[in-house]
Each structure stands twice: as C-alpha cells, then as structure tokens.
C-alpha positions as a Markdown table, in Angstrom:
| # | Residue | x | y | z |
|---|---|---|---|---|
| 1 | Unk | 103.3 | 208.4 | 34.7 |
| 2 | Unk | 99.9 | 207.7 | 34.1 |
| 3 | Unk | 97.1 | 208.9 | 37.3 |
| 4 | Unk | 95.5 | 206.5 | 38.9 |
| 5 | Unk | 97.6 | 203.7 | 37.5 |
| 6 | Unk | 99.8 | 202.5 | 40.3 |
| 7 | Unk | 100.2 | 202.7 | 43.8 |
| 8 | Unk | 101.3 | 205.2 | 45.9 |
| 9 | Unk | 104.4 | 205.2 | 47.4 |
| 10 | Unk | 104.8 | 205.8 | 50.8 |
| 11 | Unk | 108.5 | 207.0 | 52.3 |
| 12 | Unk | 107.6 | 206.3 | 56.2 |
| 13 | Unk | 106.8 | 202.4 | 56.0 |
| 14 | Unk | 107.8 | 201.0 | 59.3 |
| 15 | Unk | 109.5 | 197.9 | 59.1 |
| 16 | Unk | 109.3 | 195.2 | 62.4 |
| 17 | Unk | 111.8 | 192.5 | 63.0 |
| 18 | Unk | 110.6 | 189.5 | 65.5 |
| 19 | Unk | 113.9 | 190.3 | 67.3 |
| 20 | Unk | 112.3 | 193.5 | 68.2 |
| 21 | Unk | 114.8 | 195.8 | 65.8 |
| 22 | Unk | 112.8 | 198.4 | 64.0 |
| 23 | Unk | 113.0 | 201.0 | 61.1 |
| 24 | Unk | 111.8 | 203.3 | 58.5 |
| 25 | Unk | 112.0 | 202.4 | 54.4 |
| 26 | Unk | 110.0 | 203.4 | 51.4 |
| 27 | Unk | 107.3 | 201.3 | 50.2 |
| 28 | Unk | 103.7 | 200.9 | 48.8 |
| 29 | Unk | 103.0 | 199.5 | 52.2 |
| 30 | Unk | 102.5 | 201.3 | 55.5 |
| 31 | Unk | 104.1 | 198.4 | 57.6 |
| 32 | Unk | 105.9 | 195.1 | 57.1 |
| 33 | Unk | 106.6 | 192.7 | 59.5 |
| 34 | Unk | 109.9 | 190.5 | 58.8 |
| 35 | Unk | 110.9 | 187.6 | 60.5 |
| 36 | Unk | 115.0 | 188.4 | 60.1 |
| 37 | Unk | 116.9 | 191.8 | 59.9 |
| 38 | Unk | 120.2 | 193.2 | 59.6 |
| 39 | Unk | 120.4 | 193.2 | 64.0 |
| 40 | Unk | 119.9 | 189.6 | 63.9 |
| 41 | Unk | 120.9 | 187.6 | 61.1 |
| 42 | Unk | 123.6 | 185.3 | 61.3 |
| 43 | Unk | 125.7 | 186.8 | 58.6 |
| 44 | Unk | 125.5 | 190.4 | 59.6 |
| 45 | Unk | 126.2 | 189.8 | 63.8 |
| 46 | Unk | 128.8 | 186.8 | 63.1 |
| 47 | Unk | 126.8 | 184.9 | 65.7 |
| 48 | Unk | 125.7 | 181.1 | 64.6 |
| 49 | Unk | 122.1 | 181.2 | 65.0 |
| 50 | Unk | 119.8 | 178.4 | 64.4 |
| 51 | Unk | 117.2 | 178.5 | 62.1 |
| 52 | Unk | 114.4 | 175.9 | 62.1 |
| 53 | Unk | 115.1 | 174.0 | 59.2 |
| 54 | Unk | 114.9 | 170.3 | 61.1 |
| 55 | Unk | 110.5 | 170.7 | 60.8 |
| 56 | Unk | 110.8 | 170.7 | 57.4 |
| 57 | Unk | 113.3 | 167.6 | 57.5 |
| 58 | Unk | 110.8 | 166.2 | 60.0 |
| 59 | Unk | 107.9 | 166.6 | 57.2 |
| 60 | Unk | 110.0 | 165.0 | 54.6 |
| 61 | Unk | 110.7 | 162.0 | 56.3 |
| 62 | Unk | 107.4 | 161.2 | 57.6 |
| 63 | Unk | 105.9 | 161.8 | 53.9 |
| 64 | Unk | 108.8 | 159.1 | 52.5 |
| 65 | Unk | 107.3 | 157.1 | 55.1 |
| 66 | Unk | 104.1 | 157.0 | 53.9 |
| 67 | Unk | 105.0 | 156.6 | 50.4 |
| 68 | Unk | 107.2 | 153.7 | 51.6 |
| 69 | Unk | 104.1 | 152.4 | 53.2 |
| 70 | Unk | 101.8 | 152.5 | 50.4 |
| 71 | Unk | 104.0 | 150.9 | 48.2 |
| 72 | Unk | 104.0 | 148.0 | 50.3 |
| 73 | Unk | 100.2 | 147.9 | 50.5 |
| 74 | Unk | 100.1 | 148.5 | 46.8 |
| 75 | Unk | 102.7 | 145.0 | 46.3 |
| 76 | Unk | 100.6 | 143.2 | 48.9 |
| 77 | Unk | 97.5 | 143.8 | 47.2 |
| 78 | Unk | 99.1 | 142.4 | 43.8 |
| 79 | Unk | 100.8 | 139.6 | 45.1 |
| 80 | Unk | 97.2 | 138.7 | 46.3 |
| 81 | Unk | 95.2 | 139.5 | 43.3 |
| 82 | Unk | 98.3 | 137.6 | 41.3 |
| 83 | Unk | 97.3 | 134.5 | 43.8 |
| 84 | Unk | 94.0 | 134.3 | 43.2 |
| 85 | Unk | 93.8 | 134.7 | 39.3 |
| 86 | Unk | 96.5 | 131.7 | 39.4 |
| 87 | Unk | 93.8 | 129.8 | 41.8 |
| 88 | Unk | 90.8 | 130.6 | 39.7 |
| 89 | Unk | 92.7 | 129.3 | 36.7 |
| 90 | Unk | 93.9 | 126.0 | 38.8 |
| 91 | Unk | 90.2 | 125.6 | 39.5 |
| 92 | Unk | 88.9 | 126.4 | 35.9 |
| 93 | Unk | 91.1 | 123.4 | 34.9 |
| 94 | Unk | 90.3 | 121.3 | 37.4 |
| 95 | Unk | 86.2 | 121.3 | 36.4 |
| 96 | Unk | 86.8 | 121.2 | 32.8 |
C-alpha cells in the first residue's frame, strides 16, 4: 500500500448502543455510536419491539394534505380567471 494514502485503521473502536450494550470492533473510527445492536434488535432477542416508523407516516400525510390543498387553490383560482375572461368577453360584445 501506498503511505500516506488511506486511513489508519484502528482495532479498539468502541462501539455504543442507545440500549446501553457496548463493544470493541476494528475501524478507521475511534467510536461509533448506533442506535440498534445485536442486544436489542428485534430479530436477534425474539422480542417485538416497536420502532418509530408512524412520524414518518405522520409527515406523509400532512404533506398529501397540503398538496391536496393547493390543488384546490390552484382550481379555484382558474375557475375564477376562466370567469372573468368569459365576462370581459360578454362585455366586449356588449360595447361593440
């Protein structure tokens, strides 16, 4: 390998779960912090465990709703334009 060309690999990096679970892997980082390990996933402890997915369901509908919404502005506002270009030709044809 070249020198000075990539990174150095360290065999201590100390890994942290947010259950609290901790241990040692090799890395180019000192630490890593993970937010699911082998102590606590689902899969691994047979436990069901719920995982926030219902926030990101919770975004999704509320942007549909907005879309939703603007679209109706958007057909309000042409409907309204459509009126009054069908006036101002009512009343171009009335003065001539």
């Amino acid at each position: 390998m070249k020198k000075k060309t990539h990174p150095n690999y360290n065999t201590k990096c100390k890994v942290t779960c947010s259950c609290g679970n901790t241990f040692e892997t090799g890395s180019t980082k000192d630490a890593i912090n993970v937010e699911i390990c082998n102590a606590c996933h689902p899969f691994f402890t047979g436990e069901k465990k719920l995982i926030d997915n219902a926030g990101r369901v919770d975004k999704f509908k509320a942007k549909m709703a907005k879309v939703k919404e603007a679209a109706k502005k958007y057909e309000e506002i042409k409907k309204a334009k459509k009126k009054r270009s069908k006036k101002a030709k009512k009343d171009e044809d009335q003065k001539a």
